[in-house]
Structure formats: C-alpha cells, structure tokens
C-alpha positions, -999 to +999 in steps of 0.1 A: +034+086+792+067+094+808+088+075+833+108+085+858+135+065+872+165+040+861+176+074+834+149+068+816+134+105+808+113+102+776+085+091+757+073+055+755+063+046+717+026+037+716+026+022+684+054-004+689+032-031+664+016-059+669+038-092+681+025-114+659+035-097+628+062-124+627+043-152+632+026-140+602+055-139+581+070-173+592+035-187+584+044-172+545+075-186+544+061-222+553+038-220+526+065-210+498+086-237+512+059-261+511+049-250+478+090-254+465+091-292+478+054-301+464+073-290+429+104-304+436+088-338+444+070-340+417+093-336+394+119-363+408+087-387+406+083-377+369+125-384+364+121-417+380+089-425+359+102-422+328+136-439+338+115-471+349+095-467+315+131-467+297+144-498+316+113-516+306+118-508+272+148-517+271+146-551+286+116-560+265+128-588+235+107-597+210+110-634+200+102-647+167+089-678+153+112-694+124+090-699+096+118-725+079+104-760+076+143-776+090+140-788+123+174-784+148+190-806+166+219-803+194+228-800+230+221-765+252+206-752+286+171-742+296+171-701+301+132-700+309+102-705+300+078-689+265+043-680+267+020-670+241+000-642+246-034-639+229-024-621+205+002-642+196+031-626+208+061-648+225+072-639+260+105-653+276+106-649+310+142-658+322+146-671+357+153-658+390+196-661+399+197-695+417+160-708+405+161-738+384+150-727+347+121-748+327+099-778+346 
C-alpha cells in the first residue's frame, strides 16, 4: 500500500504488532510485584512474631513459694494480685498505671 501526499512516498509496515503486547507485559510486572510484597509481608509478620514471643518471655516471672517455716512481719505496698494456676504455678499480675492494686 502506498500513499501519496503530505511527502509521504513509501511503504506502510503491515506488521506493526499487536497493541496490546504492552498490556501484557504490565500485567507481568503486576504479578512479580505482587508476588515481592506477598514475601515481603510475610516476613515482617514473622519479625514481629517472634519479637512479641521474646517480650513475653521476657516479662514472664516465676514466683516461688518459701518453704521456711518463719513467718514475716513488716510494713509494704500491694503491687497486685497472685493466682494459682492448676498446676500450681504462681501468677502475679501487676496493675494497670493509675488502678488501685489488691481488693
């Protein structure tokens, strides 16, 4: 096919591709990226999982029982309260700032 007019004396390509070549590729590049964040999100969720884990660990006490038969006497302050669990463990829980500790 040839046209005349506006200088334009040549041959038009017939095989100038198809238009949505690039819609194809940006589709590609949306998976990858979506791929990277999955990944990426995953792995900040696993960090932040095993820093909670830590803290807990490291706020955990483990209260024991005096086994001497002398009993104490004195003056202090309440700094919450002690529960027994089942399996005989003792749990302090300490108060909230501001809450008034013990009954």
């Amino acid at each position: 096919m040839s046209r005349v007019g506006l200088g334009r004396h040549g041959q038009l390509d017939s095989d100038v591709g198809d238009p949505l070549d690039g819609l194809v590729n940006m589709f590609d590049l949306g998976l990858v990226l979506a791929v990277a964040f999955l990944v990426a999100g995953l792995t900040l969720g696993a960090k932040a999982l095993q820093k909670s884990e830590a803290q807990q660990a490291a706020t955990r006490q483990t209260l024991t029982t005096p086994t001497s038969p002398k009993s104490a006497s004195g003056t202090g302050r309440a700094v919450g309260q002690v529960y027994q669990l089942p399996n005989g463990q003792l749990v302090l829980v300490k108060p909230k700032a501001g809450a008034p500790a013990g009954p």
